[in-house]
Each structure stands twice: as structure tokens, then as C-alpha cells.
ROMAR-492622 format. One line per 2 residues: number of its first residue (from 0); their letters; for each residue x, y, z of C-alpha. Coordinates in Angstrom, 3 decimals. Layout:
BEGIN
NUM> a> X:Y:Z | ...
END
This chain:
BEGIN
0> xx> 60.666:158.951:135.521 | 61.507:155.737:136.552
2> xx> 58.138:154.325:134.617 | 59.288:156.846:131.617
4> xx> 62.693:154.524:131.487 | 61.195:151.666:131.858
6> xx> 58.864:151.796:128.519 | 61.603:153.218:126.722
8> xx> 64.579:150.167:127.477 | 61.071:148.047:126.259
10> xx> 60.399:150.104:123.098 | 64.504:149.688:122.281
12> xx> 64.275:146.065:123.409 | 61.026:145.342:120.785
14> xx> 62.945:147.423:118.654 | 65.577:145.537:118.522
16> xx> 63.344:141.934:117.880 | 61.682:143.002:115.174
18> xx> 65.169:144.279:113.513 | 66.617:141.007:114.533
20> xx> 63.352:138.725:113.256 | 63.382:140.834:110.129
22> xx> 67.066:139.931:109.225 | 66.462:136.438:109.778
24> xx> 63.031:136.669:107.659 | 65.452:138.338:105.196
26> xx> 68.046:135.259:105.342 | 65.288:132.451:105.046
28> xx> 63.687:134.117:101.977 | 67.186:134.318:100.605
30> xx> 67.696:130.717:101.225 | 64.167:130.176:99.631
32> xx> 64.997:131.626:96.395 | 68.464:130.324:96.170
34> xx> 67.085:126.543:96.730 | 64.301:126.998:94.132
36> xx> 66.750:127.758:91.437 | 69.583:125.551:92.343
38> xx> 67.310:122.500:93.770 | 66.477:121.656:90.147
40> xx> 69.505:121.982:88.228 | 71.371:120.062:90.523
42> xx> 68.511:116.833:89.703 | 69.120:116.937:86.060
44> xx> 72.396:117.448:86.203 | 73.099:114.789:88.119
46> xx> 70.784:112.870:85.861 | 72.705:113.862:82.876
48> xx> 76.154:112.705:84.390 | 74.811:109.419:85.406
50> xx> 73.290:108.758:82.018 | 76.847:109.884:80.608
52> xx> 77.890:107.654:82.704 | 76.473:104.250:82.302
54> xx> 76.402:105.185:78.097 | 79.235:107.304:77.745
56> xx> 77.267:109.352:75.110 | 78.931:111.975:74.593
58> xx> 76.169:114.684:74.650 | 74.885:113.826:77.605
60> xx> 78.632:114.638:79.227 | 78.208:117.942:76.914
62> xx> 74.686:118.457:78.950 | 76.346:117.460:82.645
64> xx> 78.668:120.503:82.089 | 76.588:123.270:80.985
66> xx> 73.892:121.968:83.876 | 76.835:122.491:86.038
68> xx> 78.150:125.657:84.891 | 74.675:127.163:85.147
70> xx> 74.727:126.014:88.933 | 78.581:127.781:88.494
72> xx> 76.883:130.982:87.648 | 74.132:131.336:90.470
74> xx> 76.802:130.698:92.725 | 79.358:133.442:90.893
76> xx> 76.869:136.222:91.390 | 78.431:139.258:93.303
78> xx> 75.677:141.083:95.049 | 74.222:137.604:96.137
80> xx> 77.608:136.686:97.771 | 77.954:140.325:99.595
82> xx> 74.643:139.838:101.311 | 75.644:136.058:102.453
84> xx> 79.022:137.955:103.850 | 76.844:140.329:105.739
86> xx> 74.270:137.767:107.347 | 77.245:136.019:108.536
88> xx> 78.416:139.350:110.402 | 74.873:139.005:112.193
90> xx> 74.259:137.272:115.238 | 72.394:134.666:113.701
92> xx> 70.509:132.825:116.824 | 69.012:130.092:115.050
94> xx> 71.779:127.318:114.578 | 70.172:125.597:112.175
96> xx> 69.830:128.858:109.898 | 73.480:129.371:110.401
98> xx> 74.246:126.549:109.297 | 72.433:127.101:106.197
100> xx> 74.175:130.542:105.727 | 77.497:129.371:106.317
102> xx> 77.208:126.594:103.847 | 75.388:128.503:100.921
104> xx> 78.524:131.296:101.698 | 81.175:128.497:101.227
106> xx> 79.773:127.504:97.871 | 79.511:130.639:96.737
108> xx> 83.099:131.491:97.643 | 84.909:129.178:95.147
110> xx> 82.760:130.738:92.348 | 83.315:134.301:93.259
112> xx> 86.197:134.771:90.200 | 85.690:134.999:86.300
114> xx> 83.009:133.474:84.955 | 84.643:132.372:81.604
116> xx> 87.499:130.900:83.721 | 85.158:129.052:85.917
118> xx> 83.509:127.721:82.788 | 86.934:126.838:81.300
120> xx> 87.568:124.853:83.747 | 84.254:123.156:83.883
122> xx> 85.080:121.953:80.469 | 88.535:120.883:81.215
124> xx> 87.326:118.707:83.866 | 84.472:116.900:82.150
126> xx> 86.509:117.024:79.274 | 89.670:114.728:80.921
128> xx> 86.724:112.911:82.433 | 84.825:111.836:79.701
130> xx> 88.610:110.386:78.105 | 89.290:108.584:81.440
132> xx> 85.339:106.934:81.172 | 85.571:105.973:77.426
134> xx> 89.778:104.553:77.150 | 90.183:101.170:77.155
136> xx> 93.660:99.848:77.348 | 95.597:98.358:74.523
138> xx> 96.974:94.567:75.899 | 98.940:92.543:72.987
140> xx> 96.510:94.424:70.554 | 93.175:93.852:72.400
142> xx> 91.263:96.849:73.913 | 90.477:95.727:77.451
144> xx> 88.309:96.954:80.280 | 90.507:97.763:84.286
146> xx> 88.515:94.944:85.262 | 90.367:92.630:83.203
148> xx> 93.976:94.199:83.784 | 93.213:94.067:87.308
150> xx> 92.486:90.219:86.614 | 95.933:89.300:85.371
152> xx> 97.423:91.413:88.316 | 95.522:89.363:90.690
154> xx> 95.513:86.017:89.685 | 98.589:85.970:87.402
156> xx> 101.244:83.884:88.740 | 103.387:82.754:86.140
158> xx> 103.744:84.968:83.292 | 106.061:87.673:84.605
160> xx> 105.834:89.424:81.250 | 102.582:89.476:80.879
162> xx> 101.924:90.935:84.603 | 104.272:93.919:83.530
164> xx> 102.469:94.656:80.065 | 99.195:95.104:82.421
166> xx> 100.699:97.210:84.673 | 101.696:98.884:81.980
168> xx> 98.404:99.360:80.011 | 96.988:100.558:83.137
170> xx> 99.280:103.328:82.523 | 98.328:104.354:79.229
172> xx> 95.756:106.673:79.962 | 98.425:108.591:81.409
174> xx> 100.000:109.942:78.509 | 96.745:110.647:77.177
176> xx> 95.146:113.458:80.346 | 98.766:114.222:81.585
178> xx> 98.830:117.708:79.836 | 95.623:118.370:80.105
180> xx> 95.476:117.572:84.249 | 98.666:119.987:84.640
182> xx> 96.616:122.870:82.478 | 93.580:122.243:84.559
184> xx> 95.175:122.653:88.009 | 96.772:126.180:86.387
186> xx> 93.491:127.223:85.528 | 92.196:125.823:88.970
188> xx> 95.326:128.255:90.703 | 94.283:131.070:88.728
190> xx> 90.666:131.225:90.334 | 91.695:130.283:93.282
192> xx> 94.904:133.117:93.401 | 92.016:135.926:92.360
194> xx> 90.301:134.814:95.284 | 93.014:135.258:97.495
196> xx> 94.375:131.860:97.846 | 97.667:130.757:97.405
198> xx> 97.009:128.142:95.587 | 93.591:125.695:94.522
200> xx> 94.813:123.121:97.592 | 94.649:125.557:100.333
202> xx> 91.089:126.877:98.537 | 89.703:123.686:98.414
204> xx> 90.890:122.589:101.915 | 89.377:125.901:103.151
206> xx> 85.870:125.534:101.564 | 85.702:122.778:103.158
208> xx> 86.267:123.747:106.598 | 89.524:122.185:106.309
210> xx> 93.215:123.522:106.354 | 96.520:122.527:104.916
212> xx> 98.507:123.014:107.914 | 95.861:120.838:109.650
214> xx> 95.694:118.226:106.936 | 99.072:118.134:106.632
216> xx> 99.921:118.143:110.489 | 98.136:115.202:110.932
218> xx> 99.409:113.592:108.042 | 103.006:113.956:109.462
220> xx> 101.706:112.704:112.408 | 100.554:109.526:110.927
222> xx> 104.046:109.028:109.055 | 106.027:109.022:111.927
224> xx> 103.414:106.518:114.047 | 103.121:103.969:110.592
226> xx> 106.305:104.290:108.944 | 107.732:101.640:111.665
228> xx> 104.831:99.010:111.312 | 104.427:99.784:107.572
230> xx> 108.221:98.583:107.060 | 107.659:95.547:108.144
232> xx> 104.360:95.044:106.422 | 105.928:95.782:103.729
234> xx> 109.055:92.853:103.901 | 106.558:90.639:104.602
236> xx> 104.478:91.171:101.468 | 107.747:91.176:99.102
238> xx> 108.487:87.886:100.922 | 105.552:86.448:100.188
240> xx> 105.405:87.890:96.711 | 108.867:86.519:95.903
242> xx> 108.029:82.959:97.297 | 104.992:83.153:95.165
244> xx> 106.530:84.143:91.812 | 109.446:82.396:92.771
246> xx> 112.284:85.490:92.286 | 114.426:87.435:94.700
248> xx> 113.262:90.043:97.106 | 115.360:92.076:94.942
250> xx> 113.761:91.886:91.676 | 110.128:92.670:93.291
252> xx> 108.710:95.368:90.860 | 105.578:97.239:90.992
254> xx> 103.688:95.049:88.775 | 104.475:92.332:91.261
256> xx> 101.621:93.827:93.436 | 98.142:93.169:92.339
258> xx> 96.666:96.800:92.434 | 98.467:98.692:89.570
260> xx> 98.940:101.846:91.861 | 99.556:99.004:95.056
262> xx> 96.772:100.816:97.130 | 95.639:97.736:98.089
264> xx> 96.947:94.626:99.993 | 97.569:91.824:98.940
266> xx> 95.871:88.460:98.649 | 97.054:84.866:100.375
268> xx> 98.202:82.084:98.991 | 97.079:80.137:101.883
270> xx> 93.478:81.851:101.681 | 91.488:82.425:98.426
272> xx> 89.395:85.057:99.364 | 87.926:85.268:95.717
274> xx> 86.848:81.508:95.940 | 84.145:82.489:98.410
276> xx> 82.216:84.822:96.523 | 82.652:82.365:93.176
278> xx> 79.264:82.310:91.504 | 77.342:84.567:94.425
280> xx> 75.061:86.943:93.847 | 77.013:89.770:95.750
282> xx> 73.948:92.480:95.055 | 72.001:90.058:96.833
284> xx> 74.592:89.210:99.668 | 74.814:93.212:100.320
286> xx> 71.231:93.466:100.552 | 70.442:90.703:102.393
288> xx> 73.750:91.850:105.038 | 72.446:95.943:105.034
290> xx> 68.561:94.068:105.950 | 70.354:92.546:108.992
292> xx> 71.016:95.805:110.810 | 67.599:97.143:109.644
294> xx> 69.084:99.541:106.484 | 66.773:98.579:103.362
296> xx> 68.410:99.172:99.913 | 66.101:97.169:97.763
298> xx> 64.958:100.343:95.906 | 68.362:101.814:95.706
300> xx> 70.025:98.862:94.029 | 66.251:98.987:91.499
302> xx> 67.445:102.581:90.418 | 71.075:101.596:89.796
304> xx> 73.454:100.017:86.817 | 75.670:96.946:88.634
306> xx> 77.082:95.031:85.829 | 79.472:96.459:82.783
308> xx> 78.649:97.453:79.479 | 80.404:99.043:76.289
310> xx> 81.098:103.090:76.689 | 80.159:102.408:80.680
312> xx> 82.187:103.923:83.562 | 84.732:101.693:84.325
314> xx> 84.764:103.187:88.191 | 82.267:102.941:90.930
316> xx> 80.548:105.816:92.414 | 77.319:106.938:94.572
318> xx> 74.837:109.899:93.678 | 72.237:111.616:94.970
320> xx> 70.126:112.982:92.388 | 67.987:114.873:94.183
322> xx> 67.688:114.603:97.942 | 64.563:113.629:97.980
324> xx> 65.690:109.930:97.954 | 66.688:108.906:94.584
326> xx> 69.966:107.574:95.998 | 71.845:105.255:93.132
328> xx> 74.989:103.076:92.593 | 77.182:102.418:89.566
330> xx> 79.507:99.477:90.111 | 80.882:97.061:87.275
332> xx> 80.399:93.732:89.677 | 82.376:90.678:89.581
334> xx> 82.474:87.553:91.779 | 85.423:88.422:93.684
336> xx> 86.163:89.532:97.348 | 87.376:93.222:96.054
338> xx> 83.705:93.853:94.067 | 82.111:92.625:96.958
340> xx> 84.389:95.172:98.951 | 83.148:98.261:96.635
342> xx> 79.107:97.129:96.544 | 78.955:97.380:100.422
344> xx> 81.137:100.485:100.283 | 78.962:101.989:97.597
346> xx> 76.535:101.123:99.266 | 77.501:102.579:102.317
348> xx> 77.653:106.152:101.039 | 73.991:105.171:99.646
350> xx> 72.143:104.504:103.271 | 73.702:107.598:104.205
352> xx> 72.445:109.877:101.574 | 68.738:108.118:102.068
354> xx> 68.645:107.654:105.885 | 69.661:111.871:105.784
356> xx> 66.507:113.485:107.888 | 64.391:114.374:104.903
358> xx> 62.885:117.005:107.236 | 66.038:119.181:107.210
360> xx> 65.944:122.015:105.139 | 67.405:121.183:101.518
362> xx> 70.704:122.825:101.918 | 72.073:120.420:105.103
364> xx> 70.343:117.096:103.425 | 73.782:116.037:102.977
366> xx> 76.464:113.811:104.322 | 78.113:116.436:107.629
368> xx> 81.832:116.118:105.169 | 83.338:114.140:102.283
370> xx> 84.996:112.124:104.946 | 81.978:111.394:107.099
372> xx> 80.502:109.284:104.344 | 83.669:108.241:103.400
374> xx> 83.813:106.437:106.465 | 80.579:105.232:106.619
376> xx> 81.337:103.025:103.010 | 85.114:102.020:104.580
378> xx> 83.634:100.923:107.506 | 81.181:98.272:105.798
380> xx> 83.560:97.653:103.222 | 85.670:96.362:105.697
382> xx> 83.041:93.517:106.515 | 83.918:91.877:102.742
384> xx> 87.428:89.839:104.851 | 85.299:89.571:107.853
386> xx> 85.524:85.580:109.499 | 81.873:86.132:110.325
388> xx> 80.678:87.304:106.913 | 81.499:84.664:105.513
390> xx> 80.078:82.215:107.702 | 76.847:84.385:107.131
392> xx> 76.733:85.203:103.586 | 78.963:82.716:101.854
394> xx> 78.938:79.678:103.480 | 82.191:79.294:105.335
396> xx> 81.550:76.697:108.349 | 82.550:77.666:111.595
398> xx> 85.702:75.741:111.454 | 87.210:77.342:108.426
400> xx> 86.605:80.736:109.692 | 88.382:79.837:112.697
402> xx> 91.397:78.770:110.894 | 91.624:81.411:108.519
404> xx> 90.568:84.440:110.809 | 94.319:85.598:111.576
406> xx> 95.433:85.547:108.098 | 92.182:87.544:107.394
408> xx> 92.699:90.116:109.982 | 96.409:89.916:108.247
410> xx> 95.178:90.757:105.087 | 93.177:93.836:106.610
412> xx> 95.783:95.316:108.369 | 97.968:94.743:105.261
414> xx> 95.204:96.287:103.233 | 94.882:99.309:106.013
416> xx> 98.393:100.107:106.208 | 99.173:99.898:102.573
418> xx> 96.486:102.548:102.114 | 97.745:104.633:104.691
420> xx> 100.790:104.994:102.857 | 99.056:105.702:99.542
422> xx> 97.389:108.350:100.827 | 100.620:109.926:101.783
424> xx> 101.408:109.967:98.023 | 98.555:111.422:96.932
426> xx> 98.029:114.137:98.975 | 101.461:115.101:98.994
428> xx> 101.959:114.909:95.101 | 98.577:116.887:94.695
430> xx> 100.030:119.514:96.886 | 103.177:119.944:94.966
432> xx> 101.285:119.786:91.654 | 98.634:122.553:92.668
434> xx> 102.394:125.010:94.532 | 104.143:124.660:90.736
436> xx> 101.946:123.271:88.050 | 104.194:124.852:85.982
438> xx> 107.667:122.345:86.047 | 106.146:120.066:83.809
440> xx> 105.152:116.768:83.070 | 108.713:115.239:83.273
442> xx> 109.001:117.132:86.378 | 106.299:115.484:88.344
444> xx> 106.791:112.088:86.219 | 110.188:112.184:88.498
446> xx> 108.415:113.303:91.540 | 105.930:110.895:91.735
448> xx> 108.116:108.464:92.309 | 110.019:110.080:94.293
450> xx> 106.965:109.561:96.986 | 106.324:106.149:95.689
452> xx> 109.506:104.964:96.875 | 109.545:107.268:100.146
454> xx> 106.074:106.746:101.147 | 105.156:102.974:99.543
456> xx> 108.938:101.683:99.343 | 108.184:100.654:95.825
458> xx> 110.682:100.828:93.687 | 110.643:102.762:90.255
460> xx> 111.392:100.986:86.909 | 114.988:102.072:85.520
462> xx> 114.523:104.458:83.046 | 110.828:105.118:83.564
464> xx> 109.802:108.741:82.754 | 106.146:108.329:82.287
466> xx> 102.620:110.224:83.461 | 101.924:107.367:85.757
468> xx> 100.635:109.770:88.179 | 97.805:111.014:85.349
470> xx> 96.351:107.455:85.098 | 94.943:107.960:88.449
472> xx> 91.788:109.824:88.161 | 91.072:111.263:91.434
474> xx> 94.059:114.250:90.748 | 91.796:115.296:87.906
476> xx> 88.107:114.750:88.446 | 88.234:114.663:92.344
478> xx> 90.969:117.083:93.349 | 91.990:117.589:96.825
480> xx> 89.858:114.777:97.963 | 92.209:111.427:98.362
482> xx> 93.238:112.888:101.984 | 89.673:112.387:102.530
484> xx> 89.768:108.597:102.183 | 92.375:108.112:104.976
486> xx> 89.841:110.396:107.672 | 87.166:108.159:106.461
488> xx> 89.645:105.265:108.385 | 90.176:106.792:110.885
490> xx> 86.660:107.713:112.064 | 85.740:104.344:110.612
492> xx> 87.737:102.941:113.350 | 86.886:105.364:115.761
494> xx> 83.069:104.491:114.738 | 83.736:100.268:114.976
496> xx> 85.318:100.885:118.794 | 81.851:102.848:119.526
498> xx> 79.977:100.113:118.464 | 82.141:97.511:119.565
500> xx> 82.084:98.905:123.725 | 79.141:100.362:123.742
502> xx> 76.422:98.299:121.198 | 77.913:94.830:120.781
504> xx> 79.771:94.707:124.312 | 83.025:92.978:123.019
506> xx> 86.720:93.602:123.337 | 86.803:92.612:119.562
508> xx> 87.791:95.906:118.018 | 89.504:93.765:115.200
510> xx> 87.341:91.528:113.643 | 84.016:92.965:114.394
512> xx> 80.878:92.051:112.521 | 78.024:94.992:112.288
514> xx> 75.785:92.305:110.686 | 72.506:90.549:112.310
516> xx> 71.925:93.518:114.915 | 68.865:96.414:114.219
518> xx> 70.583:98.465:117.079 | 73.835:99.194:114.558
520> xx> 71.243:100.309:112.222 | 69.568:102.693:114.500
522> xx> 73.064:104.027:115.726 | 73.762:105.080:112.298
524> xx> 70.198:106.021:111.174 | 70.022:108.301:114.692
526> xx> 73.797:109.773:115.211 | 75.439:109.164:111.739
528> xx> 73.164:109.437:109.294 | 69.643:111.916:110.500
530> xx> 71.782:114.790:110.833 | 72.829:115.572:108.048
532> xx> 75.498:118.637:107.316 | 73.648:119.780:110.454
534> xx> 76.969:120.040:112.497 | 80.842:120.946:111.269
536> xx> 82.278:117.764:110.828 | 84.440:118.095:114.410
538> xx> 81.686:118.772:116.139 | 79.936:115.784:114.560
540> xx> 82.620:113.252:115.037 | 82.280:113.892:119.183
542> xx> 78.352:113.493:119.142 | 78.751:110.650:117.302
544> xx> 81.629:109.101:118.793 | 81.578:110.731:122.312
546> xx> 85.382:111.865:121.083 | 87.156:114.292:118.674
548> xx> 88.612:112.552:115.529 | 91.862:110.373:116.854
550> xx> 94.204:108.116:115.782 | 94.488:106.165:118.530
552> xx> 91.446:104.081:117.182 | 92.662:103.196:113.895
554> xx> 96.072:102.249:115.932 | 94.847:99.981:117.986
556> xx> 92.587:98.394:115.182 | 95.970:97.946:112.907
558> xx> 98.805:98.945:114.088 | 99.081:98.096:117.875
END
């Protein structure tokens, strides 16, 4: 008897194996199928955008869309999404294959409503796009390019008038997308509410194994522990700004600052940042810095478009075409110390997306979250108002660095905090726009600046009752993203401290330069990069960092 039992707990126990290998030979063939239709699609249609993108022809945005709505319907089929509901019910013992299954489900979930609505708002989106890629302001009856608004804002120091027309052409596009924004995030809510959402910001938070309450918590949390500091930072600068333009604290208006949506900082007067970079080559300077810590991007910056053009993209952006390593840039580059800011941050995102661990199965060759590579860029970006970059890449002696070093650390925590703050508005206003889309353009005209003047203590022009909130195009073409930006700081911190204690040895958490040492390289090729969307993004940020995501890091890097 006892032998009897003994073959039969073995027969169930093979039994049970084989059903087990069989459902997970069921999942990978699934996986299979779905990467051999989607792999390609996704290739030319991010080929299409980036040709719309560096032509603006308009057919080739036309192409982009209907690429993308094709990818829209594989991932709005019904049966498929049932069976990636029940492999997740398994016990699935191969992490790496749940992974996969996890992801594939989450893509799958935000397409799960009507297909002509998911379409509709395909077009929407590429539609406001495509108007945001091809306006050019109108400036004393001249069309001109951001690049040459932001100009004037920057260097302007006389012509009070003519600062506030450019802050005010920067606002034209506004008018322009403003209904069109507020009837894509109702479309946006209506998938999202026939999915069982409450709205498209708690859906998009979700699918990306995010929350609002979490999101939001820890926004609150960084409120309360910045508002202090940021107060001050914020004196100072309309100090210095009134010095400089020689008015009243008083009479400080938002075209005073020198980013027309003051994300940024601002510059010195007692340190011309811009005079460094003067006639350098700054493709050359990030190449030649990324080489230093053993991260090639010769053949990145061969595939990509640098320098402006008519009908061009007036923003910057990275893209992975296919995962396979055709990793490209778009910037519009200009000698100054905020292009050479946005090469090494595109740039950034770019040695993640090509260091990725080609061996991975297609579906995790990808940065671990939006944030994670978000970081990666801040994090070198960062290195543009660096005292030691300069000595390095533009020439600054050892002297000058010295004596300019506190005003440029300064300028970084200016830059930092100022951000912070932006951020607030953003997310906030995006989650008010997405809970009643409905109240209007006037409605949110108001309410933006509402959180302008709570968040950024910027104060709103008397009688103003414009779409200035539309002119940014992140709350169109990027929705439920900008939160994303300020967790890129924070692990960026969190990831300079690492490297700072544990590769460089130094109690410089600061200032630190990642330049001139193969072992940063490694660290990021090994723990930040190789792994791809291996990991949930917490889970990543302590195997990376040896610590959950905190903002104690970016505190003691700016605000302490």
C-alpha cells in the first residue's frame, strides 16, 4: 500500500509539472506572437514620427498615427486580454516571464475600451501635436522660432517691453490647442471611465504601477519640506532680478524670469554661464565627457538631427526606434549653458536605451519607468554648471572655478528648487483638468494661476484670462507625465550620493563630477542601465541604490 501511495503522490506530482510547464509554454508562445506583430510596427512608427519630426511633413504625422493606432488595435483585442488576465491568476515561477506578462497585461489594459474612441483620440493627440511642432510665434510681425524668444528672455536687460511681448508670444500657441487639449482629456476620461477609472489621471498613474494617492502623498510631502527654503529662493531671485532691471521688488512680473513658464533658475550677473560654451562644439563636448566614464555615443549622435531647420521640432526628445540599438536624439543646439544642459540630458536617456541588456527578451528592453530614465538624463544634465566641467571641457582654469563654484552650486539649487515647485503646478493642474474637463477654458485659465502664485509665488498679470496653461505641451502630448520629472530628481540625487560614498569616496554630494572615471560607467551600464524593465521600478531603485526612493537625498543635495 504504502508503495501504491507512493507512485500515485508521483503520478499527481508529474501531473502537475507538465500542467504547470504547459501553461508557461502557453504564455511564451503568446508572448512570441504578440512581439512578432507589435515588434515591427512600433520601428516604423517610430520612424515615421521622427521623420515628422525633423520635416514636419505633414503625411508622415498622418502615417505616425495610423502606425500607432494599428499598435492601438492589437492591444484592444478582447480574447487576447482575457487570457493575459488568466496567466496572471497562475503561479507564474519564472520571474522574468512574469514580468513579461504583467507588462504586456498593462498595455493592453488602457486599450481595452472602444476602438473608434481610442482612435479619436489618437488623432486628437497627433493632431494638437503636429500644431505645437509647426507654430512659430508672431514677435512685432516676425514669425520666430522658442529658441529665439527664449533669447530675449535670457539676455534681455533693458527693453522691459520687449521682454513682455516674448513672454507673450510664447503664449500664443495657447489660444490655438486650448480647446482642443480640454476635448482630448474628455475623450481621454471617457476610455478611461469605461474601464473603470475615475478619471484618465488615476488610469494612467495605475498603468504605470503608480497611484494618485501615492503621487500625490509624496507630493504634499515635498511642499511642506520646500515651501520654507523655496521662499527664500525665491526673494533672492526677485532681488536680484530687480537690481538687474533696475525696478522694485514689486513690479517683478513673470516675464522678468528668463524661462517663459519660470521652470528654470535663473542666470548670474556675476557669472556668465553662456560665455563658456561661446563658439564650442557642445556635440563634441558631450561626447568627448560620456567617453570619459566609458559610455560611447559616437553612433547615436551619427543617427540623429542636432541643429534647427524650417518645419523642425522646436523641442528635444530621445527615441528608440527599435530596441535593437537605433537609439537617436533631436535637439535644436545652441552655444549656451541651457543647450548644453539638454544634449547631455538627451543624451542621457540615449545610453540608457542602448546600454539596455540586448539579451532580454523584447518586451523588458526598456528603461525599468519613465522616471528611471528620467533621472538618468537629470543627473548628467546637472554636470552642464558643474566647477569641474568646465575646467574639463571648456577651459575654465582652476582659479576661476574656484571663485565661481558657490554661485554655481547657487544657481543649481536655484534651478532645483524652482523646478520642484513647477512640478507642483503641473501635476496638480493636470489633475484638476482630467476630475472636470468640463468648466472650461476660462475656468482653468483662472486656475492655473491660481497654482502659479501658490506653488511658484509668481504673480499673475491684472486682467489676464488667457490659455497660458495650453502653451505648455506636456498636458497634451505627454499627459500625466511632468510628476515624472521631479522622481527623476530625486533618484538622481539618490543615484549622485551612491556614487559619491561608494565610487568616488568624497563627502562632495554637491558639486560632484561623474566625468574622467570608467567605474561610473560600469555602475550605470551594470545596475542602471542592463536591466532593463526587468524589476518594478521600487524594487529597482533599492538594487540600484541599496535604498527605497527618498527624499532625504535630494534634501541634503539642495535644500539642507
Amino acid at each position: 500500500m504504502k508503495f501504491l501511495s507512493l507512485l500515485l503522490v508521483l503520478a499527481l506530482f508529474t501531473v502537475s509539472c507538465n500542467t504547470h510547464l504547459n501553461r508557461e509554454n502557453e504564455m511564451k508562445l503568446f508572448i512570441e506572437n504578440y512581439v512578432k506583430k507589435v515588434a515591427p510596427l512600433y520601428k516604423q512608427a517610430n520612424l515615421a514620427y521622427w521623420e515628422a519630426s525633423v520635416t514636419g511633413n505633414p503625411e508622415k504625422y498622418k502615417e505616425a498615427a495610423d502606425l500607432e493606432f494599428k499598435i492601438a488595435q492589437i492591444h484592444s483585442n478582447k480574447d487576447d486580454f482575457l487570457k493575459l488576465k488568466s496567466f496572471l491568476k497562475q503561479d507564474i515561477k519564472d520571474p522574468i516571464l512574469k514580468r513579461e506578462i504583467l507588462l504586456i497585461y498593462l498595455a493592453y489594459a488602457g486599450k481595452q475600451g472602444d476602438p473608434n474612441l481610442v482612435k479619436k483620440i489618437i488623432e486628437k493627440q497627433n493632431e494638437i501635436e503636429k500644431k505645437f511642432n509647426t507654430f512659430r510665434a508672431d514677435l512685432n510681425g516676425k514669425k520666430v522660432t522658442d529658441n529665439q524668444l527664449k533669447e530675449i528672455l535670457r539676455n534681455e536687460k533693458k527693453d522691459m517691453k520687449l521682454r513682455e511681448k516674448a513672454w507673450l508670444a510664447s503664449k500664443q500657441i495657447g489660444k490655438v490647442v486650448a480647446e482642443d487639449v480640454l476635448e482630448l482629456a474628455k475623450l481621454r476620461n471617457k476610455l478611461a471611465k469605461s474601464l473603470g477609472y475615475r478619471d484618465y489621471f488615476e488610469m494612467a498613474l495605475v498603468l504605470n504601477e503608480q497611484t494618485p494617492e501615492e503621487i500625490l502623498g509624496l507630493f504634499d510631502k515635498l511642499d511642506k519640506e520646500i515651501a520654507p527654503e523655496y521662499a527664500k529662493v525665491k526673494s533672492e531671485i526677485d532681488s536680484m532680478l530687480a537690481k538687474r532691471y533696475r525696478i522694485s521688488k514689486k513690479a517683478i512680473m513673470p516675464w522678468h524670469y528668463e524661462d517663459p513658464f519660470f521652470q528654470e533658475g535663473i542666470s548670474f550677473d556675476n557669472v556668465d554661464l553662456d560665455k563658456y560654451y561661446k563658439g564650442k562644439d557642445l556635440a563634441k563636448i558631450a561626447t568627448d565627457f560620456y567617453s570619459s566614464i566609458g559610455l560611447d555615443v559616437t553612433d547615436i549622435l551619427k543617427r540623429s538631427s542636432l541643429y534647427e531647420k524650417e518645419g523642425k521640432m522646436q523641442h528635444a526628445f530621445c527615441t528608440d526606434i527599435d530596441r535593437e540599438g537605433d537609439v537617436r536624439i533631436l535637439t535644436n543646439i545652441k552655444d549656451n549653458e541651457s543647450w548644453m544642459d539638454t544634449v547631455l540630458h538627451e543624451l542621457g536617456h540615449a545610453v540608457y536605451d542602448k546600454y539596455i541588456d540586448k539579451n532580454l527578451p523584447y518586451v523588458l528592453r526598456e528603461a525599468c519607468h519613465t522616471f528611471t530614465t528620467e533621472a538618468v538624463a537629470m543627473l548628467f544634465g546637472r554636470q552642464s554648471k558643474n566647477p569641474e566641467f568646465l575646467i574639463k571641457y571648456c577651459g575654465l582654469s582652476e582659479r576661476e572655478a574656484k571663485r565661481i563654484a558657490p554661485q554655481l552650486y547657487k544657481m543649481q539649487k536655484f534651478q532645483q528648487l524652482v523646478f520642484s515647485r513647477w512640478c507642483q503646478v503641473v501635476t496638480r493642474f493636470e489633475k484638476e483638468m482630467y476630475a472636470h474637463p468640463e468648466k472650461g477654458v476660462d475656468y482653468f485659465n483662472n486656475y492655473w494661476w491660481q497654482l502659479k502664485e501658490k506653488y511658484q509665488l509668481v504673480k499673475k498679470p491684472e486682467g489676464r484670462n488667457n490659455p497660458d496653461w495650453a502653451a505648455k505641451i506636456h498636458i497634451s502630448a505627454y499627459p500625466v507625465y511632468y510628476h515624472n520629472y521631479m522622481l527623476g530628481e530625486l533618484f538622481a540625487s539618490q543615484m549622485n550620493y551612491y556614487i559619491a560614498k561608494n565610487i568616488l569616496h568624497t563627502d562632495n554630494f554637491k558639486q560632484t563630477f561623474l566625468g574622467g572615471n570608467k567605474e561610473i560607467g560600469n555602475y550605470f551600464i551594470e545596475k542602471i542601465f542592463k536591466p532593463g524593465a526587468k524589476y518594478r521600478w521600487d524594487e529597482f531603485v533599492k538594487q540600484a541604490t541599496g535604498d527605497e526612493l527618498n527624499p532625504e537625498y535630494y534634501k541634503l543635495q539642495f535644500v539642507d
